[in-house]
DRENDRENTOR-451371 format. One record per atom (N, C-alpha, C, O): residue in three letters; x, y, z. Coordinates in steps of 0.02 Angstrom, whole numbers, padded with zeros to 5 digits, always signed. Atoms other than C-alpha are relative to their C-alpha. Layout:
ALAXYZ/...
END
This chain:
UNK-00026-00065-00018/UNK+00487-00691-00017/UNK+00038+00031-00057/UNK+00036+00091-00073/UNK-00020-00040+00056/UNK+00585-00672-00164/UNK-00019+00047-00051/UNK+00006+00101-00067/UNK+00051-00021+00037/UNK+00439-00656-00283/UNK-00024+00056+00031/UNK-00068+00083-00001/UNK+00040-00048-00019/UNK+00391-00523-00174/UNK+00026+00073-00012/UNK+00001+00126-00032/UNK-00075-00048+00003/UNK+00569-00429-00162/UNK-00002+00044-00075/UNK-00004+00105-00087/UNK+00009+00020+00085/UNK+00559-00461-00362/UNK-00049+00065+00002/UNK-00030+00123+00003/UNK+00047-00060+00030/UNK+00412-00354-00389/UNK-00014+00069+00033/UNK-00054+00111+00011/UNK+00018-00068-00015/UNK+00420-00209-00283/UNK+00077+00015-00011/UNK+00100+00068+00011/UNK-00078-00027+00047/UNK+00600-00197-00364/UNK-00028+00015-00054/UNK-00016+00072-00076/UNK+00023-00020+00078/UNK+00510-00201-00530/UNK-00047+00054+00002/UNK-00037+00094-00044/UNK+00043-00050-00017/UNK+00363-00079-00466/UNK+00034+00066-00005/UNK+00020+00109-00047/UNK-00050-00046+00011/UNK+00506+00037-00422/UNK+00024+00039-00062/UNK+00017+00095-00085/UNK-00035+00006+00076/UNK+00590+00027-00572/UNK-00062+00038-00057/UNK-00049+00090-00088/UNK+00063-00022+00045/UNK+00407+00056-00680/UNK-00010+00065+00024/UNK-00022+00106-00020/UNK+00037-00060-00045/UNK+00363+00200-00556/UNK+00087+00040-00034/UNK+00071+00095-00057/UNK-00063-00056+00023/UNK+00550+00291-00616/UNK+00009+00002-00073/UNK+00041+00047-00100/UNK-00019-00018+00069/UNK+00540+00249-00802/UNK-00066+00041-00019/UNK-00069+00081-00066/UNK+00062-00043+00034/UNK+00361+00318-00815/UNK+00014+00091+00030/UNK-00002+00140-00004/UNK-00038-00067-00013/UNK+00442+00480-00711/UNK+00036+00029-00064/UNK+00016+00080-00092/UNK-00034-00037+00030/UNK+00567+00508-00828/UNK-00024-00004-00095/UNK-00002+00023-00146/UNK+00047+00000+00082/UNK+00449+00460-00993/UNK-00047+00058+00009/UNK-00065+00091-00040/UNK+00056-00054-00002/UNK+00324+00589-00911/UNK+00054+00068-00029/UNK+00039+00102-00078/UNK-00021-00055+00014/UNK+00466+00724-00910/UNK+00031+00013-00059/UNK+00031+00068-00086/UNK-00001-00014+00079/UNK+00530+00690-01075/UNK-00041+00012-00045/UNK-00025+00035-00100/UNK+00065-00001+00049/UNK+00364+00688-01152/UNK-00014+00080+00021/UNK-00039+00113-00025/UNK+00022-00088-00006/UNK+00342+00893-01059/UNK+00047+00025-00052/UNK+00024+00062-00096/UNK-00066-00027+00014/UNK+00506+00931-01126/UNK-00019+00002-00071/UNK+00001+00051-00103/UNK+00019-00027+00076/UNK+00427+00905-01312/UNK-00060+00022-00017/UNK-00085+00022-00073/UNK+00056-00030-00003/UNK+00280+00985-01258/UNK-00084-00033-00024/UNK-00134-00009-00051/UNK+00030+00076-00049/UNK+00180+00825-01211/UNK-00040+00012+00057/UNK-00005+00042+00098/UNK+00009-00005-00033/UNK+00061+00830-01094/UNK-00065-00063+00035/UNK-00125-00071+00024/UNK-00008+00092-00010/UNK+00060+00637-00998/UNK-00057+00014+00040/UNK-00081+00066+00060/UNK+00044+00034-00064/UNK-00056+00556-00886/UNK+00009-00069+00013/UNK+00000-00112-00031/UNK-00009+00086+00001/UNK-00017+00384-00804/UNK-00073-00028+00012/UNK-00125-00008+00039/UNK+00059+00046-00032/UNK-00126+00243-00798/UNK-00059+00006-00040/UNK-00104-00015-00004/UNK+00069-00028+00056/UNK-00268+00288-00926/UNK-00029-00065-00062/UNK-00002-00096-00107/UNK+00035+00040+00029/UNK-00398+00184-00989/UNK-00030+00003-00052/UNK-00079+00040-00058/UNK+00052-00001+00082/UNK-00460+00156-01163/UNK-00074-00050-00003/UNK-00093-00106+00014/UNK+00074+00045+00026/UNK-00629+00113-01219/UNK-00020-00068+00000/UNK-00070-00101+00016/UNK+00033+00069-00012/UNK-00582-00040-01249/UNK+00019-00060+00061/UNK+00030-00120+00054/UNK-00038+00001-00071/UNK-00525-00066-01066/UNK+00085-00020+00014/UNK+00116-00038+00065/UNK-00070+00001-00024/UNK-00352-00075-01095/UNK+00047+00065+00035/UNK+00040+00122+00014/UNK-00045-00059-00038/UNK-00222+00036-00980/UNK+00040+00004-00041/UNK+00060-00045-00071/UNK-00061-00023+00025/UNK-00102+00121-01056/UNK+00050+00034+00075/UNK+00035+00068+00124/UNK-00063-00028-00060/UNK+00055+00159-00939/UNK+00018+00081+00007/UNK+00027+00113+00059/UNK-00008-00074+00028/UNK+00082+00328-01004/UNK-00054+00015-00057/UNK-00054-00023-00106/UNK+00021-00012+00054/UNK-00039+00412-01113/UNK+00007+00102+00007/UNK+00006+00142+00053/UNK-00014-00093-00026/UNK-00011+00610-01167/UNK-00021+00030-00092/UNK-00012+00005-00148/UNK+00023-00047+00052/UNK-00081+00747-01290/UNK+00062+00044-00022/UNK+00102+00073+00015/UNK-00068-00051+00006/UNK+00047+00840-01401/UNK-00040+00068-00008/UNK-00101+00075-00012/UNK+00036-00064+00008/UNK+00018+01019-01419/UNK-00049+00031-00068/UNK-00071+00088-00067/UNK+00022+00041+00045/UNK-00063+00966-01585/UNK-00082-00038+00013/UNK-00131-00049-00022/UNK+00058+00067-00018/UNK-00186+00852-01500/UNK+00003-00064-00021/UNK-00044-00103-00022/UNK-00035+00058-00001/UNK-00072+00714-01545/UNK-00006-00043+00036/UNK+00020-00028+00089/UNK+00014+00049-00056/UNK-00125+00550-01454/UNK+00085-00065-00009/UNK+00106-00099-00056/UNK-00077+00032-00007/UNK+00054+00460-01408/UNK-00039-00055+00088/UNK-00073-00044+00139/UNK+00018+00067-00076/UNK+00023+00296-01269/UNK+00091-00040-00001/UNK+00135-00053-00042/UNK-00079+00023-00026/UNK+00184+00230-01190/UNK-00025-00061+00035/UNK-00068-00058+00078/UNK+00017+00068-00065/UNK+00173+00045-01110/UNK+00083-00021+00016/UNK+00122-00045-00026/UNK-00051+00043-00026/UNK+00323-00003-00992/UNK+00001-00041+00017/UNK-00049-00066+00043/UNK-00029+00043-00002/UNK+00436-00135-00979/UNK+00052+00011+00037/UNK+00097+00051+00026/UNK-00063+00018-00042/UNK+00544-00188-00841/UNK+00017-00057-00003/UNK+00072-00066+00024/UNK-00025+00068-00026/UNK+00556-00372-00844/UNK-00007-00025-00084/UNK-00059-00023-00117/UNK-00005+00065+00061/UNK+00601-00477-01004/UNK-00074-00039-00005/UNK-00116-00029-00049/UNK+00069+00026+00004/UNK+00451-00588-00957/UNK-00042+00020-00021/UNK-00075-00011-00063/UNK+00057-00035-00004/UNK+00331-00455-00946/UNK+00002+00027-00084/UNK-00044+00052-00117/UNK-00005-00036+00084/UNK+00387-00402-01128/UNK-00042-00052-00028/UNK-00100-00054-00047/UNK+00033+00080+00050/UNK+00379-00593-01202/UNK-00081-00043+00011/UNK-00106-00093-00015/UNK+00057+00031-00020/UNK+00218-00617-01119/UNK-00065+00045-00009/UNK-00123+00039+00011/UNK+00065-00063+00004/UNK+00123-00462-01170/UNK-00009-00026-00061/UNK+00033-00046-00101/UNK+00004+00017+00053/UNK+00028-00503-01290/UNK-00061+00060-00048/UNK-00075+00061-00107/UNK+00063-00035-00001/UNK-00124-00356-01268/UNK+00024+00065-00050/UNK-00017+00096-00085/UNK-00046-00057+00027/UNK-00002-00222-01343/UNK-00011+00020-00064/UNK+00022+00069-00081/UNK+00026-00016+00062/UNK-00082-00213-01516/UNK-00064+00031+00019/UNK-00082+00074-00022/UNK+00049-00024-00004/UNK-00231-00168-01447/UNK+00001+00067+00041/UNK-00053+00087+00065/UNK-00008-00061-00002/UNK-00170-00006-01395/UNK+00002+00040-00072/UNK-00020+00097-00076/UNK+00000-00039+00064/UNK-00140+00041-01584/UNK-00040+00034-00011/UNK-00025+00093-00006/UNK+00047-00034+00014/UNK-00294+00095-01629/UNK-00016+00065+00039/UNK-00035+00113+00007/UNK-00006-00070-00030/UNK-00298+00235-01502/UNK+00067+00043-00004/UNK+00078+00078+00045/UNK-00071-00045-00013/UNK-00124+00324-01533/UNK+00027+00005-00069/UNK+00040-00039-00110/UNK-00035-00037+00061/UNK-00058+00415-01665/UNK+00108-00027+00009/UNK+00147-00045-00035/UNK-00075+00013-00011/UNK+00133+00383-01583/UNK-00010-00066+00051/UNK-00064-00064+00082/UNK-00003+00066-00030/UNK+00154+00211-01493/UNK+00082-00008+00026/UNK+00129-00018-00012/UNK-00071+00041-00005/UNK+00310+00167-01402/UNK-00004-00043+00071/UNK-00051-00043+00111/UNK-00042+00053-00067/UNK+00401+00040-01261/UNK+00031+00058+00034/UNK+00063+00105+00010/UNK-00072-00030-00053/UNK+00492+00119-01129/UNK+00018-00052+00047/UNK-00015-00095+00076/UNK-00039+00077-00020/UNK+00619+00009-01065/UNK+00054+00056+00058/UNK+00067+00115+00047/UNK-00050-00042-00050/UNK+00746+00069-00901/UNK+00075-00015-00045/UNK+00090-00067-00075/UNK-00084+00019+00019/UNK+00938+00088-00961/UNK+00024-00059-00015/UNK+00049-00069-00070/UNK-00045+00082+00028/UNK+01001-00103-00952/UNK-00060-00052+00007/UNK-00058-00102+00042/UNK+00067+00025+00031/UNK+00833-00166-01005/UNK+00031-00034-00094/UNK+00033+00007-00140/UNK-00023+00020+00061/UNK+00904-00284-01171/UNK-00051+00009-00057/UNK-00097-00029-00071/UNK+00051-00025+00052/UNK+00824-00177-01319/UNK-00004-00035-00067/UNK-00050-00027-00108/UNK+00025+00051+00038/UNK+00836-00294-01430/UNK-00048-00040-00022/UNK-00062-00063-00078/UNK+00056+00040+00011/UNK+00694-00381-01376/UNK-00064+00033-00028/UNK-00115+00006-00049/UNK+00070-00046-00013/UNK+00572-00243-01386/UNK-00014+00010-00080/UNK+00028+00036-00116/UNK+00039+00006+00074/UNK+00471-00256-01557/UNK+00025+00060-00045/UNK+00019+00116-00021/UNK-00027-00043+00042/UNK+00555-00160-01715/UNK-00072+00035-00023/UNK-00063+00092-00046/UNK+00040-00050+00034/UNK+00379-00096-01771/UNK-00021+00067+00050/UNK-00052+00107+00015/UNK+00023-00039-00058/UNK+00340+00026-01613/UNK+00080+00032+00013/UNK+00135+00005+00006/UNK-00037-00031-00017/UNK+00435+00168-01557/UNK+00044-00044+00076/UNK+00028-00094+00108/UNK-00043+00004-00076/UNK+00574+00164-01402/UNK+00018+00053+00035/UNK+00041+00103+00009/UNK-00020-00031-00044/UNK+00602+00241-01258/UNK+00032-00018+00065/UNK-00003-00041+00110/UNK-00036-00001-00038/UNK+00746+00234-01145/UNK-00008+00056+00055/UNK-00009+00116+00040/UNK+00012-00046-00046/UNK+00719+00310-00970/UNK+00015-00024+00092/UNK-00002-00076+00120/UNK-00010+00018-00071/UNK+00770+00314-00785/UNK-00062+00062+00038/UNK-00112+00089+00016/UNK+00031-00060-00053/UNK+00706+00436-00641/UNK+00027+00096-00025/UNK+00014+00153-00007/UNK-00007-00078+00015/UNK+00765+00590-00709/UNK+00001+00018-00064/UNK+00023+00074-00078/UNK+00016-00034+00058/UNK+00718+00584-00900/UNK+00021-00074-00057/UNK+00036-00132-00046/UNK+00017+00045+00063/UNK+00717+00491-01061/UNK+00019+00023-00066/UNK+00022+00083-00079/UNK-00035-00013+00080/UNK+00780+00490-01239/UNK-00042-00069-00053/UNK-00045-00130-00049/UNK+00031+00039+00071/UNK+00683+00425-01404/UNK+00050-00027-00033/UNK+00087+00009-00066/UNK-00057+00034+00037/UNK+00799+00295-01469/UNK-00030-00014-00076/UNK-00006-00005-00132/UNK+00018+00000+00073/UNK+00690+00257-01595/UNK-00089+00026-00017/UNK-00140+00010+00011/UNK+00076-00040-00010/UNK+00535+00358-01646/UNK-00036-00045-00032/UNK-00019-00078-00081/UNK+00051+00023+00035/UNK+00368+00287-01669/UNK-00024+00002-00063/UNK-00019+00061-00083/UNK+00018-00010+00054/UNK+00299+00261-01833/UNK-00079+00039+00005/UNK-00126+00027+00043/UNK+00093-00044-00016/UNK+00133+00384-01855/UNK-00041-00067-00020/UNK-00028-00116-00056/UNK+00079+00023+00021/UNK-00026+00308-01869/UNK-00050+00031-00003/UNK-00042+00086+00022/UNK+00041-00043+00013/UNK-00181+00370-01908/UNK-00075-00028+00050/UNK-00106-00081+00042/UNK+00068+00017-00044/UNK-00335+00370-01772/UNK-00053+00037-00041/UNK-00035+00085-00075/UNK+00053-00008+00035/UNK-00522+00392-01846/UNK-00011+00066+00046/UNK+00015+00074+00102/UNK-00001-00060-00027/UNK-00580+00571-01810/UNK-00058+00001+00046/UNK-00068+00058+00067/UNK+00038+00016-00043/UNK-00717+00512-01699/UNK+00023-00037+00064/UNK+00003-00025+00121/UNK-00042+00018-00064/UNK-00613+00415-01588/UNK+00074+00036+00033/UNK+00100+00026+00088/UNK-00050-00055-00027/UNK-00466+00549-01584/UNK-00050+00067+00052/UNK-00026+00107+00092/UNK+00046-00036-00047/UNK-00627+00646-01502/UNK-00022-00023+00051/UNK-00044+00012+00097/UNK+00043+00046-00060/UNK-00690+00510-01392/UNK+00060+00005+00056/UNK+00045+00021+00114/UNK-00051+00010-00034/UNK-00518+00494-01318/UNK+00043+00071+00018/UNK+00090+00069+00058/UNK-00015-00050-00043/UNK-00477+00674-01288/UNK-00051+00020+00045/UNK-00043+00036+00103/UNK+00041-00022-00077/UNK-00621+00714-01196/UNK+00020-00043+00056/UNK+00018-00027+00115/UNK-00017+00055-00066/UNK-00565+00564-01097/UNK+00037+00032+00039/UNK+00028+00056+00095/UNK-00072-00030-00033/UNK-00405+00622-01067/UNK-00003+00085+00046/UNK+00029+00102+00096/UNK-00009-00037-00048/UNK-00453+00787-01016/UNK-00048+00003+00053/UNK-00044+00047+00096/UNK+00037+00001-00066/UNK-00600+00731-00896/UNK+00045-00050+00078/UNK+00049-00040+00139/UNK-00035+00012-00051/UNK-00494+00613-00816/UNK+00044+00034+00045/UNK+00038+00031+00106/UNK-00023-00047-00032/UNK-00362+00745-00786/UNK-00015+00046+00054/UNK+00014+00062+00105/UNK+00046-00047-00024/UNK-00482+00858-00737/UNK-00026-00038+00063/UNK-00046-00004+00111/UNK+00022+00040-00074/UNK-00533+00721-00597/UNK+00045-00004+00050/UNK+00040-00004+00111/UNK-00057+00034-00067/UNK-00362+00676-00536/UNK+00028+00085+00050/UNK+00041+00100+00109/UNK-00017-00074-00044/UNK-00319+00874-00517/UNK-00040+00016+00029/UNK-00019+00060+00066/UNK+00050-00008-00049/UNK-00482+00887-00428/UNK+00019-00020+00079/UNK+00016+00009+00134/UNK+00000+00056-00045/UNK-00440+00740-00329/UNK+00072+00022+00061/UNK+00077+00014+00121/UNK-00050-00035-00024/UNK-00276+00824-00291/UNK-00011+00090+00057/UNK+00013+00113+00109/UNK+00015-00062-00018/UNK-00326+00986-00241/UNK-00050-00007+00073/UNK-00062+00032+00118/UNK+00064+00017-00052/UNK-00454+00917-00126/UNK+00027-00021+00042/UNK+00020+00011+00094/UNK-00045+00019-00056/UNK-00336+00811-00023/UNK+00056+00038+00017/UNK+00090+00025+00066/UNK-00045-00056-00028/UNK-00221+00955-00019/UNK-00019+00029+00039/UNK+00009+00038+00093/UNK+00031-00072-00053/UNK-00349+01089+00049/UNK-00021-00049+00073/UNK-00029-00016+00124/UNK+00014+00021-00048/UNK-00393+00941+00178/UNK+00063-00027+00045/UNK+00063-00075+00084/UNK-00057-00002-00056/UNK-00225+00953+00265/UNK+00010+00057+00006/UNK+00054+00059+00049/UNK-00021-00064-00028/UNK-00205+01127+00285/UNK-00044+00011+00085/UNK-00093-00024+00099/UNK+00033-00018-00071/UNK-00261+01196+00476/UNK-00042+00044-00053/UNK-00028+00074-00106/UNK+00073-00061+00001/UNK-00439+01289+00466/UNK+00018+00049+00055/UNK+00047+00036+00107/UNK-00001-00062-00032/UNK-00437+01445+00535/UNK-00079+00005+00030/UNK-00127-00001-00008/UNK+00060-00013-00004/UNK-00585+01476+00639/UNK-00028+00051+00008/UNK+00001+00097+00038/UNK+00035-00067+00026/UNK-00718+01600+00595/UNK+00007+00049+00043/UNK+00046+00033+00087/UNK-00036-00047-00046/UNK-00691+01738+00690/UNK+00048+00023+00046/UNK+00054+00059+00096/UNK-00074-00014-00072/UNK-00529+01727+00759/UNK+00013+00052-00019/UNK+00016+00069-00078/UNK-00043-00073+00004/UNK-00459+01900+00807/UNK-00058+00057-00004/UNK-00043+00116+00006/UNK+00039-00047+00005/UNK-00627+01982+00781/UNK-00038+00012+00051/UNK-00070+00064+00055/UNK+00010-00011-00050/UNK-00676+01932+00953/UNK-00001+00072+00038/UNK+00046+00112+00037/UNK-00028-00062-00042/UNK-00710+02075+01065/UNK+00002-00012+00073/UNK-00018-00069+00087/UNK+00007+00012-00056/UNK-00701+02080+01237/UNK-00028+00043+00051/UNK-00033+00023+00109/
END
């Protein structure tokens, strides 16, 4: 039961630092998507286009473990021009690797403690990976829009035009 407690505390926790990494990332005119898959099937936690067409990938960290035990986290490089950690407030930053950016963040926003170092993506895969980014988008706001219009009441066809 603990183990269970444990991770939908940590779920929590992931689900409010990627909130307030999404709104810091608008705020420099960033534009995020969670959950996004690269080519070479790794997720990125955060991934977002700068107004540029800047490719920036964010992977969070809530648990110490989950830091010392990642080991996949290089293999995000190659897709991202900006690379960082986002870690919640009393998350010990210490641990979190000096070559990759940081990001400190709760539920209502985030601060670059330490900026990513650039890197340089091949200009064929900075193409492969925006179309990604904006078909996926383009799916989830579909996906959105669709389960919206299917809670509204229908109006039915001729109401009011009845005659009698």
């Amino acid at each position: 039961m603990f183990q269970s407690a444990m991770a939908i505390i940590s779920t929590a926790t992931a689900q409010d630092v990627a909130r307030g990494v999404s709104r810091l990332l608008m705020q420099q005119g960033y534009s995020p998507i969670l959950e996004f898959t690269l080519a070479n099937g790794r997720r990125l936690d955060v991934a977002a286009l700068g107004p540029d067409g800047t490719l920036l990938g964010v992977e969070i960290k809530v648990a110490l473990a989950d830091l010392r035990g990642d080991t996949k986290w290089p293999e995000y490089l190659e897709f991202c021009e900006h690379f960082y950690f986002a870690i919640p407030p009393d998350f010990p930053d210490h641990h979190v690797p000096a070559t990759t950016g940081l990001i400190v963040a709760d539920r209502y926003g985030g601060a670059i403690i330490r900026p990513a170092t650039p890197a340089s993506v091949h200009a064929s895969r900075r193409k492969a990976v925006t179309l990604r980014f904006a078909k996926v988008a383009a799916e989830r706001l579909a996906s959105v829009l669709d389960l919206a219009a299917e809670t509204l009441p229908l109006t039915e066809i001729g109401d009011g035009d009845q005659q009698s």
